[in-house]
N, C-alpha and C positions, 0 to 999 in steps of 0.2 A: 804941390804943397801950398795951402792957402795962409797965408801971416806962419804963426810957428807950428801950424796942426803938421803933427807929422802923420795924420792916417788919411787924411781925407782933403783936398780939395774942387770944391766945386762952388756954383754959383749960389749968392743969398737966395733963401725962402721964406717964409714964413717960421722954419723952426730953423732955419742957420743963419747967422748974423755974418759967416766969409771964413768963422775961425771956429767958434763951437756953436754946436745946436742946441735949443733951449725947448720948455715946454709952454706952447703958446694957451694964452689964458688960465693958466695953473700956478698955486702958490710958487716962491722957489723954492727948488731942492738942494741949493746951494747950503753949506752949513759952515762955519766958521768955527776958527780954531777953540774959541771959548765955549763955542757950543758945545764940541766936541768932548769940549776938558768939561762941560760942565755935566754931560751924558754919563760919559765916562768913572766921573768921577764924584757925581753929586747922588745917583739915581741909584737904587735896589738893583741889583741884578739875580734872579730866580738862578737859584743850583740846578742845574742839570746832571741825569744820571752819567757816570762815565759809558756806558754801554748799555745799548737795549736789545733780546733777544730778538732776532728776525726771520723770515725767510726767504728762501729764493724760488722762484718761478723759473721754469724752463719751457719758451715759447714754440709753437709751431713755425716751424719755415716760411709759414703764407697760410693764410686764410683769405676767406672770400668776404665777408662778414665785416663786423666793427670794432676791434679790440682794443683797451687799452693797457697797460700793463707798468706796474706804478715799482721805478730802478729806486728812486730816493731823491726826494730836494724838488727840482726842476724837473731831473729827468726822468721822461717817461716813454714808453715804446709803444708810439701808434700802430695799428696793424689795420689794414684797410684796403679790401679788394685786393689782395694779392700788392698792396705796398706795405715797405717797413719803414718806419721814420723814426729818428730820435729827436727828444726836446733835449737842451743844454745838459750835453753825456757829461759825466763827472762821475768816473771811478775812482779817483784818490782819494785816500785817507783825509787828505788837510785839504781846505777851498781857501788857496794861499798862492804869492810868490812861488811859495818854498813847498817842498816837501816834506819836514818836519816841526814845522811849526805853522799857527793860526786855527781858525776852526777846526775841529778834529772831526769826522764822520763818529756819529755816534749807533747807528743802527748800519748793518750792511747793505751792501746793491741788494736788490728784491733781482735782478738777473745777474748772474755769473758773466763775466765778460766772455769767457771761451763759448756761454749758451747761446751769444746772439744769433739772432736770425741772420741772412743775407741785410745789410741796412742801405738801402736805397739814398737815402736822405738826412740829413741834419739840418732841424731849425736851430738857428744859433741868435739868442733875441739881443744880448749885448758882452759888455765887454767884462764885468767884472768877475773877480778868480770865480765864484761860486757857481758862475753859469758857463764859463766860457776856460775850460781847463784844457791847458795844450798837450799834458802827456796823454790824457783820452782821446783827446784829439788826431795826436799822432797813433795811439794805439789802433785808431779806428779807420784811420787812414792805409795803414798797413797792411789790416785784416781784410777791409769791405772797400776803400777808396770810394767813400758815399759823396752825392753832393751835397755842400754847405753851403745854405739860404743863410743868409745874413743883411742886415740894414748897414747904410754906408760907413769907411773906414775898418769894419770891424778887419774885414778881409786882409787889408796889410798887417794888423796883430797874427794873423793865421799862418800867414804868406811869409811872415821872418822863420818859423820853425818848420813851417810846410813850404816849401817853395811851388809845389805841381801839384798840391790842393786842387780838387773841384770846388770851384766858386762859382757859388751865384749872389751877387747884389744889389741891394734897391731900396730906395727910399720908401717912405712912408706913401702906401698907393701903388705900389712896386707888383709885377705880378712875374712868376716866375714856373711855369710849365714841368710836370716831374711825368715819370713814369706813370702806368696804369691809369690814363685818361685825368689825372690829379692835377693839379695843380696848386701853389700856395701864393699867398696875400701878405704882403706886411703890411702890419697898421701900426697906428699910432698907439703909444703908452706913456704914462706919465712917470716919468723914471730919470736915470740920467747913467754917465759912465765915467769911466776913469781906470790905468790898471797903474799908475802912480801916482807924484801928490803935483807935476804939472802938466797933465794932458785931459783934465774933467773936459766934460762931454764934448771930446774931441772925436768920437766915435758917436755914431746913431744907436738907439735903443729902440726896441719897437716888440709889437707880437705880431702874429701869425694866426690867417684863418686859412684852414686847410679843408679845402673841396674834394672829396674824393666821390666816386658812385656809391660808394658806401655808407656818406654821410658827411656832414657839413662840422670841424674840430676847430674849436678856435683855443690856443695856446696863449695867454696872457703876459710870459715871462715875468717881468717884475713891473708891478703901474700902481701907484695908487689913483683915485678914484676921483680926485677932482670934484665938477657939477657933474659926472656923469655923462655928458656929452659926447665922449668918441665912441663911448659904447651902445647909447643908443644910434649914434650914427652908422656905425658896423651891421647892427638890425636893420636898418633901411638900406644900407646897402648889398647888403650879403641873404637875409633873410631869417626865421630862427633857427638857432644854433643848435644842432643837434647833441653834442658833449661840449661844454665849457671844463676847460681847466686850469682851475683859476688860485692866485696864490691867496693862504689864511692865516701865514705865520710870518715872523721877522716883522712886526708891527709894534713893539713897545721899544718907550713912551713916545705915546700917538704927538707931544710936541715935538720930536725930533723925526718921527718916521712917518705921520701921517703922509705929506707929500710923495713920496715915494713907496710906500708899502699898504696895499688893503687892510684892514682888521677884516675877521671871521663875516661884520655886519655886513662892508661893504663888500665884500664878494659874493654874497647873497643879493646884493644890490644889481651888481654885474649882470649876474644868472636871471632875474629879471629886465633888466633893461636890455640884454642879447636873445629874451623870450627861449631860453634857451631847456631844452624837453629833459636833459641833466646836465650834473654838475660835478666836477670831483676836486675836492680841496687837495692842493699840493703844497711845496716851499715851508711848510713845518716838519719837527720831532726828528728831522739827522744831523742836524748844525748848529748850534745855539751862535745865532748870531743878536740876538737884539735882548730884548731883557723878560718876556714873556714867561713863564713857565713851561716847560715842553709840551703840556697836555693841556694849556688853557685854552689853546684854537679850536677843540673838541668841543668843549663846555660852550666856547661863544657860539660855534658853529649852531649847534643844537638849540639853543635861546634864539638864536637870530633866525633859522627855520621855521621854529613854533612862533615865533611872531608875528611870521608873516602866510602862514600857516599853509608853509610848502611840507610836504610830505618827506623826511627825514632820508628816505631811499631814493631820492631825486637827487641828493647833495653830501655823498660820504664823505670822508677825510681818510684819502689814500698811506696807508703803510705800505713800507718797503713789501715787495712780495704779489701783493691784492692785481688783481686779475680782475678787471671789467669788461663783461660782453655785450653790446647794445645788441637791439633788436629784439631780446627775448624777456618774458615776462621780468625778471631780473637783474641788473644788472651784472651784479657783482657773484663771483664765483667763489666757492670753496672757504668761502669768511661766518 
C-alpha cells in the first residue's frame, strides 16, 4: 500500500505521483463539491424515456472472421478468429453501488447472459459502477472463468468479491498475451476513477488495443480527447486501426464533462487520428448519466461525419442488439 491507496502500490511515474495517478498534460478531471452542486443543480437535464424497445442477438460460438456485437453502454462482444472478448460486461439493471437504486438501464442487453459464447477474456478499462460491475463479474466468472485485463489497482476491487479471479494487470504500455495468437495493449486515456468519495484515482484507467489475426480493435473505455496526442500516438505505434470503438455519449455540459468524456465531434476526431478504416459509437441511449438528450449523440454524430466528409457507414452509433461483421462489403448486419 502506497500512503493511504488502498488498491495499488507502486513506484512514481509520470502518471502516479506514489498515491493517485493523474492525467499528464491534460486539463483536470478533478471537480469539486460546488461544481458538482452547481451541475447538479444549476443545469437542464433532458428527460429520458423510462424504456426503449430493444433486441437481443444470439451469437455464434466462434467465428473465424471480425465480429462485433453491441450488449449496451460499454459493453461489447468481440469475436475474433476463434477469440471471444468482453468490453466492461454490465448486465444489471442499475450502474451503481446498489442494486436498486442510481442509473437505471433503460434499453435491454442486445445479448441474453445465458446466450454468451465460451468468453475467453474481459477488458476491464476502469473502476467506476458503470464499467466495472461485480455481480457480472462474478456471473461471468462462474459461467466462463475468463481472463480480466485490467490497468493497475483495478485488480484488488475484483479480488475483495472474486478472490481466484483470472487476473492480468498492467500499466499504461502493459502488454498481455491471450489465446488464438492475440494479444492486448493498454493505453493511455484521459479519464480518472473512484468507486467512493476517498479513493479518486486510486486505481488506473486506460484502454485497450486489441491485435488479433483478424484484425487490429482498439476499445476506448471512457477518455476525453485532450490535444489529441495519445491517439495519434497509438497510430504510430500500433498502426491503422481496423474498428475503433469509441465513446459519443455521457458528454453534457461540455464545462463539466469535457475532460473526461468525448462529444459525438471528438470521437470522429479519434477515428481519424487512429486512421482508423471504421468506427462504432458506443457509451450512449442505456443510461442517462450526464444531461444530453438520449438521441442527441446521433444528430452530433451525423453533423460531425458530413463535416468532415467521412462516409456515415464507416461510423454507426451501436444499439443494444446491432451485429457488425468486418471484412465484407458491409459492416453491419440485419439493421
Amino acid at each position: 500500500m502506497a500512503g493511504n491507496n488502498p488498491y495499488y502500490s507502486g513506484p512514481v511515474s509520470d502518471h502516479f505521483d506514489g498515491v493517485r495517478f493523474f492525467n499528464p498534460d491534460h486539463p483536470n478531471t478533478d471537480r469539486s463539491l460546488s461544481d458538482v452542486l452547481r451541475w447538479r443543480f444549476g443545469e437542464q437535464h433532458a428527460r429520458w424515456p423510462s424504456s426503449v424497445p430493444g433486441r437481443q442477438a444470439t451469437p455464434d460460438a466462434r467465428i473465424e472472421g471480425l465480429r462485433v456485437t453491441m450488449v449496451g453502454h460499454a459493453t461489447l462482444l468481440i469475436q475474433a478468429a476463434g477469440l471471444n472478448v468482453l468490453t466492461d460486461p454490465l448486465w444489471s439493471d442499475c450502474a451503481s453501488p446498489v442494486g436498486f437504486a442510481g442509473p437505471r438501464r433503460v434499453t435491454p442487453p442486445g445479448i441474453a447472459f445465458d446466450d454468451l459464447p465460451p468468453i475467453d477474456a474481459v477488458l476491464l478499462s476502469h473502476n467506476h459502477y458503470d464499467h466495472l460491475d461485480i455481480a457480472t463479474l462474478r456471473r461471468l466468472h462462474e459461467a466462463h472463468r475468463p481472463l480480466i485485463v485490467t490497468p493497475l489497482g483495478n485488480d484488488a476491487i475484483v479480488r475483495r468479491a472474486l478472490p481466484d479471479a483470472r487476473m492480468a494487470v498492467g500499466d499504461w504500455g502493459g502488454r498481455v498475451a491471450l489465446e488464438q495468437e492475440a494479444e492486448v495493449h493498454i493505453v493511455p486515456a484521459h479519464h480518472w476513477s473512484a468507486r467512493g468519495v476517498g479513493d479518486r484515482r486510486m486505481a488506473l484507467w486506460g484502454g485497450f488495443m486489441l491485435q488479433t489475426p483478424a484484425g487490429l480493435i482498439y476499445f476506448a473505455g471512457d477518455t476525453g480527447y485532450g490535444n489529441g496526442a495519445i491517439f495519434r500516438s497509438m497510430r504510430a505505434r500500433f498502426g491503422p486501426v481496423d474498428v475503433a470503438l469509441l465513446p459519443i455519449g455521457a458528454y453534457a455540459p461540455r464545462w463539466f464533462m469535457a475532460a473526461q468524456h468525448t462529444d459525438p465531434h471528438e470521437a470522429v476526431r479519434i477515428m481519424d487520428d487512429l486512421d482508423a478504416r471504421h468506427a462504432i459509437g458506443i457509451h450512449w441511449g442505456d443510461f442517462r448519466l450526464t444531461d444530453e438528450e438520449r438521441e442527441e449523440p446521433l444528430t452530433l454524430l451525423r453533423q460531425a461525419l458530413e463535416r468532415r466528409a467521412i462516409d456515415k457507414a464507416r461510423f454507426p452509433a451501436a444499439s443494444a442488439g446491432d451485429v457488425f461483421n468486418f471484412g465484407s462489403s458491409s459492416p453491419q448486419d440485419g439493421l
